[in-house]
C-alpha positions as CSV (number, residue, x, y, z in Angstrom):
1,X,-6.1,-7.0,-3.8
2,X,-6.9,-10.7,-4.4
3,X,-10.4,-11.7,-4.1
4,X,-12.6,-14.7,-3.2
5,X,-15.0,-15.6,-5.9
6,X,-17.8,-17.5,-6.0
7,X,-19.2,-19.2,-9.0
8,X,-23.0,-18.0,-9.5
9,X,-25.6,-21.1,-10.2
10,X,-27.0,-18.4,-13.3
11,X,-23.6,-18.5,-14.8
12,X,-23.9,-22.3,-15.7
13,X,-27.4,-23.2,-14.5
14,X,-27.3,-26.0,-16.9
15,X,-25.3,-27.6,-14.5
16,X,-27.0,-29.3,-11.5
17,X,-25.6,-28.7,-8.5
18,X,-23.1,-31.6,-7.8
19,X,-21.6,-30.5,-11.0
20,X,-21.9,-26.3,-10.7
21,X,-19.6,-27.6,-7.5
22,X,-17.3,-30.0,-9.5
23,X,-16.5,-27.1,-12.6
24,X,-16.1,-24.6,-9.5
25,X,-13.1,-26.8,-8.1
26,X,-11.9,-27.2,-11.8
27,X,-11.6,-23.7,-12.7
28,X,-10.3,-22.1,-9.2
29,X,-13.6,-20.8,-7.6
30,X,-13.8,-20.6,-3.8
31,X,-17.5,-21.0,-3.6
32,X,-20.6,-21.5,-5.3
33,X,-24.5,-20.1,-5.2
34,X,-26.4,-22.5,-6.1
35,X,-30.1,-22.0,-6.7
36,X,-33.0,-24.4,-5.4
37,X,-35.9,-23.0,-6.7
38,X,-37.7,-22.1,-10.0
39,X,-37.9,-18.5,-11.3
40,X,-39.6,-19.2,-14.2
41,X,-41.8,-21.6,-15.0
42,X,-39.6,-23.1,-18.1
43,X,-36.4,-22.9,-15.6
44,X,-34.7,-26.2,-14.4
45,X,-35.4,-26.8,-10.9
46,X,-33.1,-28.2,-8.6
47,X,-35.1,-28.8,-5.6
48,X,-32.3,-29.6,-2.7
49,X,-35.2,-29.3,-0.1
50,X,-36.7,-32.4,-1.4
51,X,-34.7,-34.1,-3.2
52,X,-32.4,-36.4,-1.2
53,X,-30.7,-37.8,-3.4
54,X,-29.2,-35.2,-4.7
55,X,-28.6,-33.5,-1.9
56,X,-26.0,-36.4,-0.9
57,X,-25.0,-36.4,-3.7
58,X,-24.1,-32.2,-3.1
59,X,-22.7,-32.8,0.1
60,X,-20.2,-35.7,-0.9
61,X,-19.0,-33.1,-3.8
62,X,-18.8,-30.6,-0.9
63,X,-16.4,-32.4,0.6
64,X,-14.7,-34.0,-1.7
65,X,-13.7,-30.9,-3.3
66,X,-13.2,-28.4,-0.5
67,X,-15.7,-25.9,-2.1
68,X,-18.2,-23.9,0.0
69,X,-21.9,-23.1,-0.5
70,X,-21.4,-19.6,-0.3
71,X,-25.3,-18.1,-0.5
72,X,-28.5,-20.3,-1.6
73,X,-30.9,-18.8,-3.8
74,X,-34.2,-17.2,-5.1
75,X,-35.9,-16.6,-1.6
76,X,-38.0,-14.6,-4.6
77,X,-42.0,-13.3,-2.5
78,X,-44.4,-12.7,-5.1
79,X,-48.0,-11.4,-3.9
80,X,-48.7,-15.4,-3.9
81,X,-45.9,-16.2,-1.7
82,X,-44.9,-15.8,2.2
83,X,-41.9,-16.1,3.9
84,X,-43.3,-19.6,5.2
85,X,-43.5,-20.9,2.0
86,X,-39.7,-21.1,2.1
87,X,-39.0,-23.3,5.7
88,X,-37.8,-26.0,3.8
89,X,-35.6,-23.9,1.4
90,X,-34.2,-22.3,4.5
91,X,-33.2,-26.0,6.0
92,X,-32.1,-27.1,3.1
93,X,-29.5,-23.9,2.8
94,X,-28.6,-25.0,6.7
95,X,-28.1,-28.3,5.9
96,X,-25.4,-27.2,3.1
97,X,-23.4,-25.4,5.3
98,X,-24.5,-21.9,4.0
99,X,-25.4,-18.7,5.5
100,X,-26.6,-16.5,3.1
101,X,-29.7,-16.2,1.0
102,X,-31.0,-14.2,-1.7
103,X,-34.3,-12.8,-1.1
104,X,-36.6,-10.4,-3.9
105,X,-39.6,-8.7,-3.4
106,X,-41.4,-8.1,-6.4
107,X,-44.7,-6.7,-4.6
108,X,-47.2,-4.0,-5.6
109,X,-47.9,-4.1,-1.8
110,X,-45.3,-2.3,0.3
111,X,-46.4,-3.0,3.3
112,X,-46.6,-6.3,2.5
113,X,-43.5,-6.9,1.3
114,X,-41.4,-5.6,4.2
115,X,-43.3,-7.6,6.6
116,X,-42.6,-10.7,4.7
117,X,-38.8,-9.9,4.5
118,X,-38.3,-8.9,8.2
119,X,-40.6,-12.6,8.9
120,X,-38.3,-14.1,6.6
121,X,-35.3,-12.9,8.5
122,X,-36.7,-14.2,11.8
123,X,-37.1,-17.3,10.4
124,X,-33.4,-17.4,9.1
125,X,-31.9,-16.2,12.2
126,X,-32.3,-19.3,14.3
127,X,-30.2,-21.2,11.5
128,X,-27.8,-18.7,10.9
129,X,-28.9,-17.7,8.0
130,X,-27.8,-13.8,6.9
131,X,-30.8,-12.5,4.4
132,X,-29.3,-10.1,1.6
133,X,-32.3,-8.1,0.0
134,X,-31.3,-8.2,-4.2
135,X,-33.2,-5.1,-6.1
136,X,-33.8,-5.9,-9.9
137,X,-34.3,-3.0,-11.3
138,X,-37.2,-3.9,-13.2
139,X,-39.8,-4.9,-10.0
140,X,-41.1,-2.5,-7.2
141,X,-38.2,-2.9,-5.0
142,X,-35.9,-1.9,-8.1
143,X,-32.9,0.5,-6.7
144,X,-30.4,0.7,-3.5
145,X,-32.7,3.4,-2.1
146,X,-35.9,1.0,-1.6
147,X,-33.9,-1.8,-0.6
148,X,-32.4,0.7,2.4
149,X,-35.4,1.6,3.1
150,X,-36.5,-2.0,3.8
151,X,-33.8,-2.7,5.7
152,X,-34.0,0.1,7.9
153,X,-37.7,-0.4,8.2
154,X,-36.9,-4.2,9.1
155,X,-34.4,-3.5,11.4
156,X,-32.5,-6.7,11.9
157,X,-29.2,-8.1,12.6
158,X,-29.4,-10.7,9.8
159,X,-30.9,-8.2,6.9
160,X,-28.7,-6.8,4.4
161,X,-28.5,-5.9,0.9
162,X,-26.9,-7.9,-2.2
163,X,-25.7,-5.2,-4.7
164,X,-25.8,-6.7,-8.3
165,X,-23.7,-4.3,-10.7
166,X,-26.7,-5.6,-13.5
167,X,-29.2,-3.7,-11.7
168,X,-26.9,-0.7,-9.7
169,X,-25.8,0.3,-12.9
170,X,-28.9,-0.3,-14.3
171,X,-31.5,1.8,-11.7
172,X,-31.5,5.1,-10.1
173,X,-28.9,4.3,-7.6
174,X,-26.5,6.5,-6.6
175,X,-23.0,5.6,-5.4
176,X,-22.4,8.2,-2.6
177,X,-25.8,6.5,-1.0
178,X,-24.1,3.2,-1.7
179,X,-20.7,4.7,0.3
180,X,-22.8,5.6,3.5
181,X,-24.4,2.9,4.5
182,X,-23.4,0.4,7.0
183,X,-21.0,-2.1,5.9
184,X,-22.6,-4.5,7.6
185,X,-25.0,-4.8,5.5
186,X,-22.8,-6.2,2.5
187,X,-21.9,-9.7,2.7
188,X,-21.1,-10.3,-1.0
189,X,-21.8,-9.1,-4.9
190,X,-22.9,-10.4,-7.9
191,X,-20.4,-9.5,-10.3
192,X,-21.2,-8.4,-14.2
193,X,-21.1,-6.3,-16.7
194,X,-23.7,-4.9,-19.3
195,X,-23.8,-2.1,-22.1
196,X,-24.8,0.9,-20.8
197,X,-27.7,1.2,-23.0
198,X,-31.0,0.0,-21.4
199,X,-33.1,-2.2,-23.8
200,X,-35.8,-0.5,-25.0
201,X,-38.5,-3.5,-24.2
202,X,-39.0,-5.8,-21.0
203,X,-38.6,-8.7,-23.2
204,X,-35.0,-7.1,-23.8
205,X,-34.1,-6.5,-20.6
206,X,-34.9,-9.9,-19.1
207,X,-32.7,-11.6,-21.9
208,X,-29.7,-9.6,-20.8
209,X,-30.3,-10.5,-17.1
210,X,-31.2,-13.9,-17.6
211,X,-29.0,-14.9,-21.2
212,X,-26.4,-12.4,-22.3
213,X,-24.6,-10.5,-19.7
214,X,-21.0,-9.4,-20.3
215,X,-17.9,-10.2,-18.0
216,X,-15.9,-7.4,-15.9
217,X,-14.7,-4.8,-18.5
218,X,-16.2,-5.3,-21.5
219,X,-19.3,-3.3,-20.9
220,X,-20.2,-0.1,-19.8
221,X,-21.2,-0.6,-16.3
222,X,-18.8,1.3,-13.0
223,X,-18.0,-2.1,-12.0
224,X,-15.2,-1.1,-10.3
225,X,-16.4,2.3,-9.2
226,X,-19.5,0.6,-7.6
227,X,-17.4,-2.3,-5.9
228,X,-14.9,0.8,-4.4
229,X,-18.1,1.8,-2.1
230,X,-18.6,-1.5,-0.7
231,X,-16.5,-3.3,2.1
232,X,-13.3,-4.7,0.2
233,X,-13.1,-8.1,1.8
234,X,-16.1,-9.6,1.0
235,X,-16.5,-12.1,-1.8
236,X,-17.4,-11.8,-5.4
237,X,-20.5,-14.3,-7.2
238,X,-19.5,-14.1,-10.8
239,X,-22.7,-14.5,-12.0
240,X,-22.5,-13.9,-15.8
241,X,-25.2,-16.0,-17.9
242,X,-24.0,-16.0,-21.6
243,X,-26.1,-18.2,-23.2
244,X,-24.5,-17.9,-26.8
245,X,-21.2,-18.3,-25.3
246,X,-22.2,-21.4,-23.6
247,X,-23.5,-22.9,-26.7
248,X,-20.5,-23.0,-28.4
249,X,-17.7,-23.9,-25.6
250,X,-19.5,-25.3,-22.9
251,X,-20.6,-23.9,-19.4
252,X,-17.2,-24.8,-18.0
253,X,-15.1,-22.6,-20.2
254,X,-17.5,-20.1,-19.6
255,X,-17.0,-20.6,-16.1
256,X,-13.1,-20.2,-16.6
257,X,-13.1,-17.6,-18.7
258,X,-15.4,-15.6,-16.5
259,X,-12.9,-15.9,-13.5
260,X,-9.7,-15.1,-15.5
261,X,-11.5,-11.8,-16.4
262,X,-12.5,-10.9,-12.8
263,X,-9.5,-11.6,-11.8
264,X,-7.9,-9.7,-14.9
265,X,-10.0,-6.7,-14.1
266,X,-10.6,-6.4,-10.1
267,X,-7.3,-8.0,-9.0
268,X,-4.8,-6.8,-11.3
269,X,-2.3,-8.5,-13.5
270,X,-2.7,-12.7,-13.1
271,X,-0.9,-15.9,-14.4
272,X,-3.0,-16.7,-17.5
273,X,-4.1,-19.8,-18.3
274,X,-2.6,-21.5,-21.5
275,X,-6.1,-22.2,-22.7
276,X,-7.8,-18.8,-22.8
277,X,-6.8,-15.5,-23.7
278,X,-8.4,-12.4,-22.2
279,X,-7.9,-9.2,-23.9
280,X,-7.3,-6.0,-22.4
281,X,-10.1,-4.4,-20.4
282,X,-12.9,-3.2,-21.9
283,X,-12.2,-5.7,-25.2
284,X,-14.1,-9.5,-25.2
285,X,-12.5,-12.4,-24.2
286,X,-11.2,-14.7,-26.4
287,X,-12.0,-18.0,-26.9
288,X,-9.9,-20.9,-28.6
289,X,-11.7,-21.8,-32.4
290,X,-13.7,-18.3,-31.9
């Protein structure tokens, strides 16, 4: 079955979003994610709420190119942070054309926590807005069970989950759970792949999230077993940082060769392109002058 894809803003966050868009176009995307706020302190920002200058300068690419903004991202509600903290974020996602965030809850306080995700739904709803609850599996909401159980305990039409094979494969999430619950819930995934081993330190496990991640078949994650449980039409956000790989060929190639192994892997045999190779699943990529 041939998929829509969407090219993840993590992928090539070097790239601001007027060019995340252009590269998309270029190398056969559908859509992007682009993200408009800062995770880390050291991380780029692009800040499409305020910035109105390059927000024009987004839309025109928009249009010129026929690419969608497929989902807006990190809606991301530390203890320090409530859902109105994000109004502008949310407008600025409307005024894109999107309707789908990303939203974490990395809270020590439960309670807490689901309140601000079923206020953040409410405030999304008026827009349009669908609100897919991500669960790394390194902060409190960290597998598909406590993201369900926020959901359910939200109880609205515009909650859902976003299942990121990274942290499924990562956490204690089981796939018959996965199977059962409403399709409705799934509007996308964020594709990878990983080794199966777990780093043994924090420090380790952040760089493979955030630097190193592997594309569709290389590593050792049920990619396809995980996406087989989950509604087959929806799209998939490649989002597959690979920060050495970048270094040396540039975030478009990795862009390229990201989508010619999704489409290797989850869609079956493809037309490859003259200027990359990809191996057989389960092997790397190659990469011309590698």
């Amino acid at each position: 079955m041939k998929h829509e894809y969407s090219l993840a803003h993590l992928t090539a966050l070097s790239l601001t979003p007027p060019q995340l868009i252009d590269v998309a176009s270029r190398t056969g995307y559908d859509y992007v994610g682009v993200r408009i706020t800062r995770v880390t302190p050291n991380e780029v920002l692009y800040d499409l709420a305020r910035d109105r200058a390059m927000m024009k300068e987004t839309k025109a690419r928009l249009e010129d190119t026929g690419i969608g903004v497929h989902d807006v991202e990190l809606f991301r509600m530390d203890p320090s942070l409530d859902a109105e903290h994000f109004v502008p974020q949310l407008e600025a996602t409307a005024e894109l054309g999107s309707r789908n965030i990303i939203a974490q809850l990395p809270d020590p306080d439960r309670e807490r926590a689901t309140e601000r995700f079923a206020r953040i739904c409410d405030l999304a709803k008026p827009l349009g807005i669908f609100v897919s609850l991500e669960f790394p599996h390194w902060t409190e909401t960290g597998n598909l069970r406590e993201a369900a159980r926020v959901v359910r305990a939200v109880n609205r039409p515009n909650a859902g989950i976003l299942v990121d094979m990274l942290h499924f494969g990562r956490s204690d999430s089981s796939l018959d759970e996965l199977a059962k619950l409403p399709r409705e819930w799934f509007r996308f995934a964020h594709v990878c792949d990983a080794a199966k081993e777990v780093p043994p330190t924090m420090a380790g496990i952040i760089r493979t999230a955030r630097d190193e991640r592997q594309f569709p078949g290389e590593g050792g994650i049920e990619v396809c077993e995980i996406l087989a449980r989950m509604p087959q039409d929806i799209p998939y956000a490649l989002e597959i940082p690979r920060n050495a790989l970048t270094r040396a060929v540039g975030a478009e190639e990795v862009a390229r060769l990201a989508l010619v192994a999704a489409r290797s892997h989850l869609d079956g045999p493809v037309v490859r392109s003259a200027s990359v190779n990809v191996a057989r699943p389960g092997a790397p990529a190659s990469v011309p002058g590698r």
